[in-house]
N, C-alpha and C positions, 0 to 999 in steps of 0.2 A: 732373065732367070726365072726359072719355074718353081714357082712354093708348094712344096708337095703337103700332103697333112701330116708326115713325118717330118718332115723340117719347123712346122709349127710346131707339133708337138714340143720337138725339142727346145726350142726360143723356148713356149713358156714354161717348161720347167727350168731352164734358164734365170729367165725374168723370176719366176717364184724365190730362187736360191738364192739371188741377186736383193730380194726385197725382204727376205727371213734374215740374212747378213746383217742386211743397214738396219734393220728391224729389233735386231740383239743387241747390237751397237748404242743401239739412245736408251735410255732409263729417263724416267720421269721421279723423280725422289720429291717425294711432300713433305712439308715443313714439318712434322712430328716423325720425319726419319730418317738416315744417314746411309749411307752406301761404302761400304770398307773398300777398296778395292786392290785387289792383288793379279800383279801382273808377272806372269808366267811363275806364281807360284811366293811372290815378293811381294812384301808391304808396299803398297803406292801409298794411299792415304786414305782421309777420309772425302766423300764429295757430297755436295748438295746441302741443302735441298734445292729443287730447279730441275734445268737440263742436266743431264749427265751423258756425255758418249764415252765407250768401252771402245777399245782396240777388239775387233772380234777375235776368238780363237784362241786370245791369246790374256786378255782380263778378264777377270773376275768380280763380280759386283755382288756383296752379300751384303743383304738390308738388316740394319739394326733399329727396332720402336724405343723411340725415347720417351713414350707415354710410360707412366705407372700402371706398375701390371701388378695380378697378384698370383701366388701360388694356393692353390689348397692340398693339403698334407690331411690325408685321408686317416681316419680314429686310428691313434697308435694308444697300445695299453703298454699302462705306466707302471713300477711298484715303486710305492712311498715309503719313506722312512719306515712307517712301523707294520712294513708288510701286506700294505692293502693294495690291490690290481684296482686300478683307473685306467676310464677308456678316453681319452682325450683328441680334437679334431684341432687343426687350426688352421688359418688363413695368414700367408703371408704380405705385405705389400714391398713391391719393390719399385726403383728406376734408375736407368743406365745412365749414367753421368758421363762414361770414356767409349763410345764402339771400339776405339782400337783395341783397348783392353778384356772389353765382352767378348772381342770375337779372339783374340790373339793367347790370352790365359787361359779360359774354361771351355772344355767342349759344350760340354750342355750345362748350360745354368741351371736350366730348372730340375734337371735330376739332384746338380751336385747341392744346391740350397735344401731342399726337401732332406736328402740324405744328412747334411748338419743339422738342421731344424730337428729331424727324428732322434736323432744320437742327444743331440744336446737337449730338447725335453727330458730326455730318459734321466739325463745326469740330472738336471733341475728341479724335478720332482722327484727323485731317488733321495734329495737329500731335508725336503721337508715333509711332514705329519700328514695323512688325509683331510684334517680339518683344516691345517693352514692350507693345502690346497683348494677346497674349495671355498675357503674366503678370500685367498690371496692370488684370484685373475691378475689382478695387475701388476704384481709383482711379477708372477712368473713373466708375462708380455713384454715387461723390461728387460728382465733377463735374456728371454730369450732372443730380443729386436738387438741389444749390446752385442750378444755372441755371435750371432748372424752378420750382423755390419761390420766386428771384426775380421771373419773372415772374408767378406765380400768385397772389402774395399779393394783390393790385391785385382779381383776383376772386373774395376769399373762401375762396381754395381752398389747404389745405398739403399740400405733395407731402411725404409721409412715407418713401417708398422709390424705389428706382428699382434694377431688378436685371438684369444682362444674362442673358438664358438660354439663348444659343448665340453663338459667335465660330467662322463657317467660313472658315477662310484659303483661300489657291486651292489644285488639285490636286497641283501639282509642290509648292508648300512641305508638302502633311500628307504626300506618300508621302517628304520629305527627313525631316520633323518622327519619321516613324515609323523609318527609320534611322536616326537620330541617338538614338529612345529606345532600338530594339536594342542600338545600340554603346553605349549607356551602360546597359544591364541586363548585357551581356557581360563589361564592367569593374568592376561592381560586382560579379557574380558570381566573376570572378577575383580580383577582390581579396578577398572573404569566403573563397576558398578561400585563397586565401596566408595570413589572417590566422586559418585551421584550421589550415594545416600548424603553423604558428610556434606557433601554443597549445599544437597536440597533442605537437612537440619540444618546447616549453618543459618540457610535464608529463612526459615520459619521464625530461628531463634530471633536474626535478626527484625524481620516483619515484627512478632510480640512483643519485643522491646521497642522497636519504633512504634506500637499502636499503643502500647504502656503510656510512655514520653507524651505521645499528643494526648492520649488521656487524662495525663497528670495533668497536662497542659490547662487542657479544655476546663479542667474541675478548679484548676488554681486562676485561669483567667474568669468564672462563672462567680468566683467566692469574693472576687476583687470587685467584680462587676455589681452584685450584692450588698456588699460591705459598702458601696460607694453610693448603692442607690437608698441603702436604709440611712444613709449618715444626709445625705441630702434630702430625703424625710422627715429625723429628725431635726434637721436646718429649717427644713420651710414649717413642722409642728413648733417649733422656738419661736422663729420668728411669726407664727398668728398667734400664738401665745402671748408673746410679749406684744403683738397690734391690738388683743384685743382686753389685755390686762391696760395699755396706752388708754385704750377707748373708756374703760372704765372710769379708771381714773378721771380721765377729763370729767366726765359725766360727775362723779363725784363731785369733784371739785365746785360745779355749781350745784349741788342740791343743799338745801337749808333742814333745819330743824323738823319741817313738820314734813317734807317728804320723807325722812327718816322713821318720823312715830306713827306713818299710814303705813308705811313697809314693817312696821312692832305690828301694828292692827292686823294686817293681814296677817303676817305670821300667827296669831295668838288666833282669829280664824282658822286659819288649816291645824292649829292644835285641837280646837273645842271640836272641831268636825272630824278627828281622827278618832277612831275607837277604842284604841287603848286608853285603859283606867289609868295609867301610867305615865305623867310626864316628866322626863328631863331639863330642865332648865339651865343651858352652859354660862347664865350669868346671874347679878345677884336682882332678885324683883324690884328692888328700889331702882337700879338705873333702865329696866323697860318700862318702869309706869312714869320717870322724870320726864323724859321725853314728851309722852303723851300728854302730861300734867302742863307743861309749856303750853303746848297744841292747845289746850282748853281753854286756858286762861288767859292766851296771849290777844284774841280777841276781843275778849270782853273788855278788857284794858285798855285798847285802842276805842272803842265806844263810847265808856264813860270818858276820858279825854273828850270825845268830839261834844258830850253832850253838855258838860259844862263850858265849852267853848262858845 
């Protein structure tokens, strides 16, 4: 048999048709996906992940991602309760919990979630104030994550987030929004300053009175200190007082008569040599010359004694 290059030709377009078949035939489904499969038009099921082979021609293999996806819903403007246009964007999060029901209830998910997400902002923010909208992001995200997973559950799908990622109010409200943050940066600043002054008097006040307190201190322990050292002063002036009025005394005790009338002598000495015309006398004459008169005579007494002896 002769192979012409028209009989190859044809084998490999053949061979080509033959390997595109078997080729359509196997799917490879990874673990984060599912493969619906409908055959001639009928739910089979769902397959995979893994191998999967198709009847060629004749199944159907549509892949459903079980990963969480998100949608973005491009700035739709809003009117609020009291009449003000807001421009608002958000981000959806979602993930498929059913293929059969992602692919068998909604044609396009991501139109038909977008188009309730848009209708239902409108409603959700139509019924509160400009101001609650823009302090209350998270309330509307509840709201709007509830309405959404309400309808969504029907195919297959749970809306797990819903987050707004811009709230542009109109022109005249952000250049008022931006005076009104100045005047209240201006008040809070003046107010942190009044409440430095009042700390910093608090602490002066209290610094003077603690330097008062240890001054008191220092002045009432110095007068203690004083009072303790003049008193032990006069202790030890008392006691050489009293040692040396002791000493006297003793001394006294042994002097006689005529040490007595030499200490009259002397005294009546530093009288006659003082210049004053003028003498005082603290006692009577007779008992300064008795003394003396002993002194003179009491010798002479002892002599004549020894000489009649």
């Amino acid at each position: 048999m002769i192979i012409t290059p028209f009989t190859l030709l044809v084998l490999g377009i053949v061979l080509a048709i033959i390997f595109s078949i078997i080729a359509s035939s196997i799917r490879i489904v990874p673990e984060y996906e599912r493969l619906v499969v409908l055959r001639m038009g009928r739910l089979v099921g769902v397959r995979g992940p893994g191998l999967v082979l198709l009847i060629p021609f004749i199944d159907r293999g549509i892949r459903v991602d079980l990963r969480e996806q998100y949608i973005e819903v491009q700035r739709q403007t809003c009117i609020t309760k009291d009449n003000a246009p807001v421009d608002i964007d958000l981000l959806i999060y979602f993930k498929v919990f059913d293929p059969l029901k992602s692919v068998i209830e909604v044609r396009d998910f991501v139109g038909a979630a977008t188009g309730i997400a848009t209708t239902t902002l409108r409603a959700v923010v139509g019924d509160i104030e400009l101001d609650e909208v823009l302090a209350k992001r998270e309330y509307i995200n509840q709201v709007l994550r509830t309405k959404l997973d309400e309808v969504t559950q029907r195919w297959g799908v749970k809306v797990t987030s819903v987050e707004i990622r811009e709230i542009l109010p109109p022109r005249d409200v952000q250049e008022a929004m931006i005076k009104q943050m100045s005047a209240e940066r201006e008040r809070r600043a003046m107010i942190i300053q009044a409440e430095g002054k009042r700390e910093a008097a608090i602490r002066v006040a209290e610094g003077e009175k603690q330097a008062a307190i240890l001054k008191a201190e220092g002045e009432k322990q110095a007068i203690i200190l004083k009072a303790e050292g003049e008193k032990r002063a006069a202790i030890l002036r008392a006691e050489g007082l009293a040692l040396a009025l002791e000493k006297v005394n003793n001394v006294a005790l042994k002097l006689d008569s005529r040490t007595l009338a030499l200490q009259y002598l002397d005294m009546f000495r530093e009288l006659a040599a003082s210049p004053s015309t003028k003498l005082l006398i603290p006692m009577e004459l007779t008992s300064l010359i008795e003394p003396f008169k002993r002194f003179i005579t009491t010798p002479f007494v002892k002599e004549e004694k020894k000489t009649e002896a």
